[in-house]
ZAVEXSE-783344 format. One line per field, with one value per atom (N, C-alpha, C): x, y, z; atom name. Coordinates in steps of 0.2 Angstrom, whole numbers. Layout:
<atoms>
X = [X_...]
Y = [Y_...]
Z = [Z_...]
site = [CA_...]
</atoms>
This chain:
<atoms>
X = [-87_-91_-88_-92_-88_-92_-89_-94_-89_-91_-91_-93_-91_-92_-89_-95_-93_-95_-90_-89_-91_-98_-99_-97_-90_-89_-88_-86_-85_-77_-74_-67_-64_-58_-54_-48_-44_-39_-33_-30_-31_-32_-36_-41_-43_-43_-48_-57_-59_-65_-69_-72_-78_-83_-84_-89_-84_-77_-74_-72_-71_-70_-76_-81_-88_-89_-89_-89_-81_-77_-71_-77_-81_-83_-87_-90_-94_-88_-84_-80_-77_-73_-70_-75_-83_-86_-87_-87_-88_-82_-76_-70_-70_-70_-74_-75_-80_-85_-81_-76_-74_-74_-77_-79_-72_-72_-68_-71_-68_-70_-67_-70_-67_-70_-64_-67_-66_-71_-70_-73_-67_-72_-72_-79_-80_-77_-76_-71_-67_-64_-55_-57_-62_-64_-67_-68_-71_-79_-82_-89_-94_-96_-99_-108_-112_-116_-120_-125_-129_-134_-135_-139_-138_-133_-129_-124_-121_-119_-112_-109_-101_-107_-103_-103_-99_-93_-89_-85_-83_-81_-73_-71_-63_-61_-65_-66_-68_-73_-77_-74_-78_-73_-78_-86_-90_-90_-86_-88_-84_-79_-74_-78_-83_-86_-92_-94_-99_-99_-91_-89_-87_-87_-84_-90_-99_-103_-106_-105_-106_-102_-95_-93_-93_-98_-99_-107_-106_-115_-116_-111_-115_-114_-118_-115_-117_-112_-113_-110_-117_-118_-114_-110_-106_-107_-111_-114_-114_-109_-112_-118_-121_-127_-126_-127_-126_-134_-136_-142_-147_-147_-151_-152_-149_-148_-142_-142_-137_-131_-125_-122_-122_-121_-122_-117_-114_-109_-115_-118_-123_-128_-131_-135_-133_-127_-125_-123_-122_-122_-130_-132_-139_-141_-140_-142_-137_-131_-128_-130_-132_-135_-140_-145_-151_-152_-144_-144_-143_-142_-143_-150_-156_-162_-165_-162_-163_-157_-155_-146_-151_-147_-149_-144_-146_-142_-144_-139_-141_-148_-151_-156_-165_-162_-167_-169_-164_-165_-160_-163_-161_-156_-148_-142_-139_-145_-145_-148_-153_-156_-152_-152_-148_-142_-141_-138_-139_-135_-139_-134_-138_-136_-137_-134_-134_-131_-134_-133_-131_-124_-121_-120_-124_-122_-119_-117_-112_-115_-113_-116_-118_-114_-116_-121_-129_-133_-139_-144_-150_-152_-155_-156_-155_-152_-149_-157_-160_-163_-168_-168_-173_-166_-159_-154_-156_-154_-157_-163_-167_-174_-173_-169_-169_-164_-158_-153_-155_-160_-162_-168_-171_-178_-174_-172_-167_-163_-159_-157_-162_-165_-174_-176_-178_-179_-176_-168_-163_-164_-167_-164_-164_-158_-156_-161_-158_-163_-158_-164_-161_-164_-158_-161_-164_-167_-170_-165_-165_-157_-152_-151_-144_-142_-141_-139_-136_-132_-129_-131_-127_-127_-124_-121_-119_-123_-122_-122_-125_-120_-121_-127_-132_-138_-138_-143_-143_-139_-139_-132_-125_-123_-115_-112_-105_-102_-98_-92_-88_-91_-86_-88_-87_-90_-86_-80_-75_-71_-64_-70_-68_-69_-73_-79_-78_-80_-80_-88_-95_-100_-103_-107_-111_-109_-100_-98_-98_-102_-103_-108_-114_-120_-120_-118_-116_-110_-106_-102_-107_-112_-115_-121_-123_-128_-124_-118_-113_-113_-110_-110_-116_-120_-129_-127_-127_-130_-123_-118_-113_-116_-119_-121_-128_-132_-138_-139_-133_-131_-128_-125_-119_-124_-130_-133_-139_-141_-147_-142_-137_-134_-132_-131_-128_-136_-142_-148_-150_-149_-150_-145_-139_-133_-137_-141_-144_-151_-157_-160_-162_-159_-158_-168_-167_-174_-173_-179_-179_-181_-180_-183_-191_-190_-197_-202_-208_-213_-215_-216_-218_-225]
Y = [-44_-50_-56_-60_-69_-71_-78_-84_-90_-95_-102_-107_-111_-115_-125_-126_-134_-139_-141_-145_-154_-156_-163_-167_-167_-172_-177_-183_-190_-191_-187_-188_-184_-186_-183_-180_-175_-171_-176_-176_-173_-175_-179_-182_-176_-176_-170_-172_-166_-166_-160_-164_-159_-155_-156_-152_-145_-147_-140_-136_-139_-137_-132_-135_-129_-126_-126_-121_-116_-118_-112_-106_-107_-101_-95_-99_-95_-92_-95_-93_-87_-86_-82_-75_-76_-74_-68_-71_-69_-64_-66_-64_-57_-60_-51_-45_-48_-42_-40_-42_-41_-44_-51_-57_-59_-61_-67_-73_-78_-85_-91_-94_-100_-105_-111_-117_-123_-128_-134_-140_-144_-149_-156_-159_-162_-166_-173_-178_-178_-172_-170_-173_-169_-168_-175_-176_-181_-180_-181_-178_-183_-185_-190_-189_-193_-193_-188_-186_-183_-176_-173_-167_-162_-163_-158_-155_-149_-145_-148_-150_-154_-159_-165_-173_-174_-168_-169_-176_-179_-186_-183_-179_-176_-178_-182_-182_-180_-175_-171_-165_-165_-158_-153_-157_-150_-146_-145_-137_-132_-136_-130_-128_-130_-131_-125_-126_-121_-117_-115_-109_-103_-108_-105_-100_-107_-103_-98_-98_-91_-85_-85_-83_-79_-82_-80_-77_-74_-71_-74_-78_-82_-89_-93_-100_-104_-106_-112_-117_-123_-129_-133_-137_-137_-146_-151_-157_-161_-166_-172_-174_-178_-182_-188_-192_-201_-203_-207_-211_-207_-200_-193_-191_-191_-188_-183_-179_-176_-183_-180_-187_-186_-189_-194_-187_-186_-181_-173_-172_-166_-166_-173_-174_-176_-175_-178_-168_-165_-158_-156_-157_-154_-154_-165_-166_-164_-160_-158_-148_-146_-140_-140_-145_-144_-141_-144_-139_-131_-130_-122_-119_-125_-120_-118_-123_-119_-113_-114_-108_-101_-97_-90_-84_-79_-72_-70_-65_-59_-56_-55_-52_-58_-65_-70_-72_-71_-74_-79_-86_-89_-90_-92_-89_-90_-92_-94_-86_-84_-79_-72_-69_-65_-66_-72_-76_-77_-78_-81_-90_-91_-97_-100_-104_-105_-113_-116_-121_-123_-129_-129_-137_-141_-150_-152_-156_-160_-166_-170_-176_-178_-183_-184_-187_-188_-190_-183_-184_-178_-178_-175_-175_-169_-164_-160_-154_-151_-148_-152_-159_-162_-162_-161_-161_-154_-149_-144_-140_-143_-144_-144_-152_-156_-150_-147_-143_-138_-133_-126_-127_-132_-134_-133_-138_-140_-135_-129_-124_-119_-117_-113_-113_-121_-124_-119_-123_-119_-112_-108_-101_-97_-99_-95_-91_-88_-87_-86_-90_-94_-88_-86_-80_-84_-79_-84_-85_-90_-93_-92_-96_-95_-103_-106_-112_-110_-115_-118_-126_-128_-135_-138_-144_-147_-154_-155_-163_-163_-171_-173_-175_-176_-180_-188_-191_-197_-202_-205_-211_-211_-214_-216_-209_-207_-202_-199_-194_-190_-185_-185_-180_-175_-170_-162_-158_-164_-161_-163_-170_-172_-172_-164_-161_-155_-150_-145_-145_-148_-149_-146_-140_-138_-132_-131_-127_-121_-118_-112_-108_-113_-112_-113_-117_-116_-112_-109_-103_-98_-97_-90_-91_-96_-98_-98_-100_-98_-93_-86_-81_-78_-80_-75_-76_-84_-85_-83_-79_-76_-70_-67_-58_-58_-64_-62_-66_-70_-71_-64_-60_-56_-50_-49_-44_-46_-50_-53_-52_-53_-54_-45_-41_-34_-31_-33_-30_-32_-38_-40_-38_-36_-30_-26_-22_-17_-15_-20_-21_-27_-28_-37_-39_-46_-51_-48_-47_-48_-54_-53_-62_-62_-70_-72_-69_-69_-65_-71_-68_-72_-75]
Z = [333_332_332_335_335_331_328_326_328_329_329_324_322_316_320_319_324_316_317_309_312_311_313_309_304_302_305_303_306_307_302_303_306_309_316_311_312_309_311_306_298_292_294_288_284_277_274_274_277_279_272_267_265_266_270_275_277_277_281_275_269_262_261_261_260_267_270_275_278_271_272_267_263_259_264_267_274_279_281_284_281_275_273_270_270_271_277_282_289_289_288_290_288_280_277_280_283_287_294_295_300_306_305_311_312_318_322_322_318_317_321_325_327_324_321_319_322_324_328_328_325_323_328_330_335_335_330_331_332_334_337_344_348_355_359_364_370_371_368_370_371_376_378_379_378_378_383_382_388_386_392_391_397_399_405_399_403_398_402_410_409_412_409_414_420_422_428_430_422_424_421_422_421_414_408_401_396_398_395_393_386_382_379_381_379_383_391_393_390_387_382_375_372_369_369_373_377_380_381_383_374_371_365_360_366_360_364_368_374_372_369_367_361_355_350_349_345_343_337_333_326_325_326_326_317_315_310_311_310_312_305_305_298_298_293_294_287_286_281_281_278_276_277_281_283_283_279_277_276_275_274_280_284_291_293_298_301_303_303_306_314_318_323_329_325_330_330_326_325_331_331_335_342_345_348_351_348_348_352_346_350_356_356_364_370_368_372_374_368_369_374_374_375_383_387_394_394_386_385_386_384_387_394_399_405_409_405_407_405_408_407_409_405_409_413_415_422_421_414_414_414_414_414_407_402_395_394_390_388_385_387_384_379_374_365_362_365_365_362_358_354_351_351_345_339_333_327_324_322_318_312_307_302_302_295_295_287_287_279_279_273_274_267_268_262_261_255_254_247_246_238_234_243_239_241_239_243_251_253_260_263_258_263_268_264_268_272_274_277_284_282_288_290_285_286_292_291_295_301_302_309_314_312_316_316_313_313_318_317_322_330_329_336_339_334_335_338_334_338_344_346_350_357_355_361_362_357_358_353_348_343_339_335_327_324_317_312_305_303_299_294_288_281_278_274_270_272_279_283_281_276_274_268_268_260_259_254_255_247_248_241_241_235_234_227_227_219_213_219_217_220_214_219_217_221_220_222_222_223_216_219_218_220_217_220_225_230_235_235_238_238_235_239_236_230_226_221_214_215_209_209_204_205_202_200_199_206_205_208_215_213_217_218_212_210_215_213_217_226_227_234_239_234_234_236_231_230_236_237_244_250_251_257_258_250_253_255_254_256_261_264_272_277_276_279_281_272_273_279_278_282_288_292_298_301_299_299_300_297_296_301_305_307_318_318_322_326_319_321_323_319_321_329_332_338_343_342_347_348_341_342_345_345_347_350_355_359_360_359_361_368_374_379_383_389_391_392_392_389_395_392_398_404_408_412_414]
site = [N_CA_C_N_CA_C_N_CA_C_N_CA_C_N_CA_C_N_CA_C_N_CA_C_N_CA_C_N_CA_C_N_CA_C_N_CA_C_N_CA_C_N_CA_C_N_CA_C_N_CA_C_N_CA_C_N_CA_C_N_CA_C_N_CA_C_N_CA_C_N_CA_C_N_CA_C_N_CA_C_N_CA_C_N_CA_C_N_CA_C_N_CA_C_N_CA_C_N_CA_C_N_CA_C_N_CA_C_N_CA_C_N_CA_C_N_CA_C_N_CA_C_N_CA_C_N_CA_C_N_CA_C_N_CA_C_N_CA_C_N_CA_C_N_CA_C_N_CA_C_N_CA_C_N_CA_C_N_CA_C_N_CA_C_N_CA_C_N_CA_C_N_CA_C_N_CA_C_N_CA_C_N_CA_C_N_CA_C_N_CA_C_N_CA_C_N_CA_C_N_CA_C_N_CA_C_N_CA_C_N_CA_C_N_CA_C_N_CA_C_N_CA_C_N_CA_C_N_CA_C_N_CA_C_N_CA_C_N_CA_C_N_CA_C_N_CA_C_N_CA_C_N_CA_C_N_CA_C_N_CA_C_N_CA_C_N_CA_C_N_CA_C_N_CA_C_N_CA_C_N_CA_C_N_CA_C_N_CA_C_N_CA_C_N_CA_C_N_CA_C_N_CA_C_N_CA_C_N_CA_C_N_CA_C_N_CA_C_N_CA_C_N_CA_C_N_CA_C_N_CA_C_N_CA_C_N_CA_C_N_CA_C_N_CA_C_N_CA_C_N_CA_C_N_CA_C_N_CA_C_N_CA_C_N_CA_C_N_CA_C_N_CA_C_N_CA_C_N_CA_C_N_CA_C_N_CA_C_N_CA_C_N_CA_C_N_CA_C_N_CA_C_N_CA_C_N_CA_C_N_CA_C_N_CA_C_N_CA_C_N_CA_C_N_CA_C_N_CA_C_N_CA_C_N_CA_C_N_CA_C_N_CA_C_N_CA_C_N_CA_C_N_CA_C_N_CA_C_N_CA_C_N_CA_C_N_CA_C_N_CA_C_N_CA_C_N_CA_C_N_CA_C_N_CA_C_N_CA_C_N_CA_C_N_CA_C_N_CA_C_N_CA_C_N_CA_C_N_CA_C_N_CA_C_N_CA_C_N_CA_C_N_CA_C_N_CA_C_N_CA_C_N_CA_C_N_CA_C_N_CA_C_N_CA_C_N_CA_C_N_CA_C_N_CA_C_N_CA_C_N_CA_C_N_CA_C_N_CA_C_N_CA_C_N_CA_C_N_CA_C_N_CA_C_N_CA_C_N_CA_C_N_CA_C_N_CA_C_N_CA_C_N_CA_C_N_CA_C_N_CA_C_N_CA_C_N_CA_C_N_CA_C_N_CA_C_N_CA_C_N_CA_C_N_CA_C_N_CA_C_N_CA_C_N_CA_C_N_CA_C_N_CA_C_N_CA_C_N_CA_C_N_CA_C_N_CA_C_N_CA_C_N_CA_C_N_CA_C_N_CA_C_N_CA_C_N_CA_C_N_CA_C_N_CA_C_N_CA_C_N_CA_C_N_CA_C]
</atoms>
């Protein structure tokens, strides 16, 4: 089994990324079980605006991107909080997904379809499950399932403060929320090997 973990932070490597700090607990999670992890963080890449899955202008780096979630049977969506929102690189993800719902397999299902996904946000003010909401909806949308409590999430509370990874405040709880949403990505993903969604009726 694969999984993919797209980290929308804003910072390009190797800045250190908090977001990739809480989603190593997920990952070493998955690893456990025996998954193959890949990790990618988008601000490394060239990903230009759109709703095709390539733009064909010899710059473009989400068809590498796309071949990796085809690839994989578990995806984690990995996202700070910017003005209580997904940051700008998530949504930018989506709407690059969004040429997943007309793609399909050999069999006429939509090629999100027997996948699972999960979603994990950083941020040292609230927001998080209203970011939550926005990528698993979106997620849906395309195809996936979104198991129950496939998310983690930190944050300080409100106001200005230490970030993720300048605290040990609340790392416990979102350890032990990581770990869940590993077992029931993990465990929602192998039920679908076994009994796959068929394509949509006609």
């Amino acid at each position: 089994m694969r999984a993919l973990v797209l980290n929308c932070t804003l910072k390009a490597s190797p800045e250190p990324s908090n977001t990739e700090k809480l989603a190593r607990v997920v990952v070493d999670a998955l690893r456990e079980r025996g998954v193959e992890v890949t990790e990618l963080r988008l601000a490394d890449l060239v990903i230009p605006p759109g709703v095709v899955t390539d733009l064909e202008d010899g710059t473009d780096q989400w068809p590498t991107v796309h071949a990796r979630l085809l690839e994989s049977q578990i995806l984690v969506v990995a996202t700070p909080t910017w003005v209580g929102r997904p940051s700008s690189l998530a949504q930018r993800m989506l709407e690059r997904m969004d040429a997943m719902i007309s793609e399909t397999d050999d069999e006429g299902r939509p090629v999100a379809y027997n996948r699972v996904a999960g979603v994990l946000v950083t941020g040292n003010e609230d927001g998080a499950h209203h970011v939550i909401s926005e990528i698993a909806g979106g997620l849906g949308d395309i195809g996936y399932t979104v198991p129950g409590q496939a998310w983690t999430y930190w944050n300080r509370g409100p106001g200005p403060g230490p970030s993720y990874g300048e605290t040990d405040e609340g790392h416990e709880w979102s350890a032990k929320t990581g770990r869940a949403m590993a077992a029931n990505l993990h465990a929602v993903a192998h039920a679908l090997a076994v009994t796959p969604i068929g394509p949509p009726p006609q």
